[in-house]
TORKOL-4160 file (C-alpha; in steps of 0.2 Angstrom, whole numbers, padded with zeros to 4 digits, m for minus):
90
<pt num="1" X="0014" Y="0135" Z="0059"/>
<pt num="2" X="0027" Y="0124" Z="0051"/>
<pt num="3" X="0033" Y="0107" Z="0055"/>
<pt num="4" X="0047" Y="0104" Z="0063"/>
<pt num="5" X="0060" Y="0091" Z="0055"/>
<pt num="6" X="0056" Y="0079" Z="0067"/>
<pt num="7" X="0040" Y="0079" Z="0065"/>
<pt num="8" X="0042" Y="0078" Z="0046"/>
<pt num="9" X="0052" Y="0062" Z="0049"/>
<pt num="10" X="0039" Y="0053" Z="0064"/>
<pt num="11" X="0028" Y="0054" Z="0048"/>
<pt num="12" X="0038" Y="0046" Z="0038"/>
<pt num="13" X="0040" Y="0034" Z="0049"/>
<pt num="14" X="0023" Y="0031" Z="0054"/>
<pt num="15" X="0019" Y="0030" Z="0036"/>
<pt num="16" X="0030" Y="0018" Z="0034"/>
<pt num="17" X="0026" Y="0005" Z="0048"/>
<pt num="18" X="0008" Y="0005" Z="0041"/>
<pt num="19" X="0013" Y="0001" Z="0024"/>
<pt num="20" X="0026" Y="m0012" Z="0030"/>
<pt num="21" X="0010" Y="m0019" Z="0043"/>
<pt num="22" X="m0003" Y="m0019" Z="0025"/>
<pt num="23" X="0009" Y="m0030" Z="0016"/>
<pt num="24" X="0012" Y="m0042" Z="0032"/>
<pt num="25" X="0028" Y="m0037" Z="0038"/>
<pt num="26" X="0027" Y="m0033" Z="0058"/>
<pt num="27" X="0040" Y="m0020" Z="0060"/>
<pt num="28" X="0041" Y="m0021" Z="0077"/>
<pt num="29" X="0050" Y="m0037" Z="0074"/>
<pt num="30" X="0062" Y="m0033" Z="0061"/>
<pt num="31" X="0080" Y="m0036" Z="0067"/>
<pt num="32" X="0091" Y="m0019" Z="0061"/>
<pt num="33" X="0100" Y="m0031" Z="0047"/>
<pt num="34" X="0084" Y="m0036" Z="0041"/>
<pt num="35" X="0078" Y="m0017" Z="0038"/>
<pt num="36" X="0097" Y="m0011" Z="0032"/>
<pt num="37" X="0095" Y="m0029" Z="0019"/>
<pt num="38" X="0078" Y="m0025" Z="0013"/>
<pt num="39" X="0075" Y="m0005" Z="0015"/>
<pt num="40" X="0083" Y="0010" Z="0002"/>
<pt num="41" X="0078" Y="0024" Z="0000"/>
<pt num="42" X="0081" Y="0032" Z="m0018"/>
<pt num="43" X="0083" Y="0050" Z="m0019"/>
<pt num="44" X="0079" Y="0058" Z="m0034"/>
<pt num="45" X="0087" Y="0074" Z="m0041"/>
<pt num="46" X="0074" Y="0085" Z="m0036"/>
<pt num="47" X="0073" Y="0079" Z="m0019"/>
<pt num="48" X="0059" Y="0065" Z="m0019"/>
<pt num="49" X="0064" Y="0053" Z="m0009"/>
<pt num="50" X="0054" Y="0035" Z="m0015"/>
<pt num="51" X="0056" Y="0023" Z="0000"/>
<pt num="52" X="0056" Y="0004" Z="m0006"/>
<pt num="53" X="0053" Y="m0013" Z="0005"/>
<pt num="54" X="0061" Y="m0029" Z="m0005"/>
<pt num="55" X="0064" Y="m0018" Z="m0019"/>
<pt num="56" X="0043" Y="m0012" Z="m0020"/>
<pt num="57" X="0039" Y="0007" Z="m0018"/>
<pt num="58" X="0030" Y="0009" Z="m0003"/>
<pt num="59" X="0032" Y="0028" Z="m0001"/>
<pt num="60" X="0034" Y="0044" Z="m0010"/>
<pt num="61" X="0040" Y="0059" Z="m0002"/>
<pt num="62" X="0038" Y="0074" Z="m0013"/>
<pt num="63" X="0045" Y="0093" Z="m0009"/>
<pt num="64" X="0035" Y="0107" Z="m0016"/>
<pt num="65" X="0045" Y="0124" Z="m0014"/>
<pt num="66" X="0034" Y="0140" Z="m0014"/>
<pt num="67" X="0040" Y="0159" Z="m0018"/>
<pt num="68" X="0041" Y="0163" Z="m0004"/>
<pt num="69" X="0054" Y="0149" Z="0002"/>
<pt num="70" X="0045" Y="0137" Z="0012"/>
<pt num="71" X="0043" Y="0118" Z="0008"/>
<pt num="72" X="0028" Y="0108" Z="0009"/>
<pt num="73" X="0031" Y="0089" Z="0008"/>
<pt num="74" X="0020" Y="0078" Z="0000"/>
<pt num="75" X="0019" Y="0060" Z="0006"/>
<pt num="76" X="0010" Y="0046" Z="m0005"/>
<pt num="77" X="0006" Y="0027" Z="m0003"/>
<pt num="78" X="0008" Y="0012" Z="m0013"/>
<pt num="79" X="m0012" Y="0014" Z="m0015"/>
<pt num="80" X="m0014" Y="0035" Z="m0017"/>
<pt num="81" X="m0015" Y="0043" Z="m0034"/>
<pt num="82" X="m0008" Y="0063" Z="m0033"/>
<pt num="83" X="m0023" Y="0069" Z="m0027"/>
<pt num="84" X="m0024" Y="0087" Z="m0022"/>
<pt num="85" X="m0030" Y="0084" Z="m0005"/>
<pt num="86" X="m0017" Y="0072" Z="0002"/>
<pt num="87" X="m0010" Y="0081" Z="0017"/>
<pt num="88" X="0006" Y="0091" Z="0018"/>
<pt num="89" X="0020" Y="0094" Z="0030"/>
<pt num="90" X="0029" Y="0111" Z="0033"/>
């Protein structure tokens, strides 16, 4: 069954409040101007999106496009290589 956009984007999210948590950051008390200051998000002609804290990758979100037209999204930390068993998302 394929993931719902949503679903797609509470990962990203969660992924993201755990790297921000590893390098110190409590997200939970980030005012909105201090996020809009200090996180982009750099999309890539393909359609990676590399999400960035203070200007350091913290994310990669990778789309994989199969024959038969479905889209699996690979996400990787600041710490994973691209390993072949690093979960997807439909």
């Amino acid at each position: 069954m394929a993931s719902t956009p949503q679903k797609i984007a509470a990962r990203v999210e969660e992924l993201l409040r755990e790297e921000l948590l590893e390098l110190g950051v409590n997200p939970s008390r980030l005012e909105p101007h201090e996020i809009a200051e200090n996180m982009r998000c750099e999309v890539r002609p393909d359609e990676t999106m590399i999400y960035m804290w203070k200007n350091q990758p913290i994310l990669r979100v990778v789309p994989e496009r199969h024959e038969d037209g479905t889209v699996t999204w690979r996400m990787f930390t600041r710490d994973e290589a691209m390993a072949p068993e690093t979960p997807t998302l439909q």
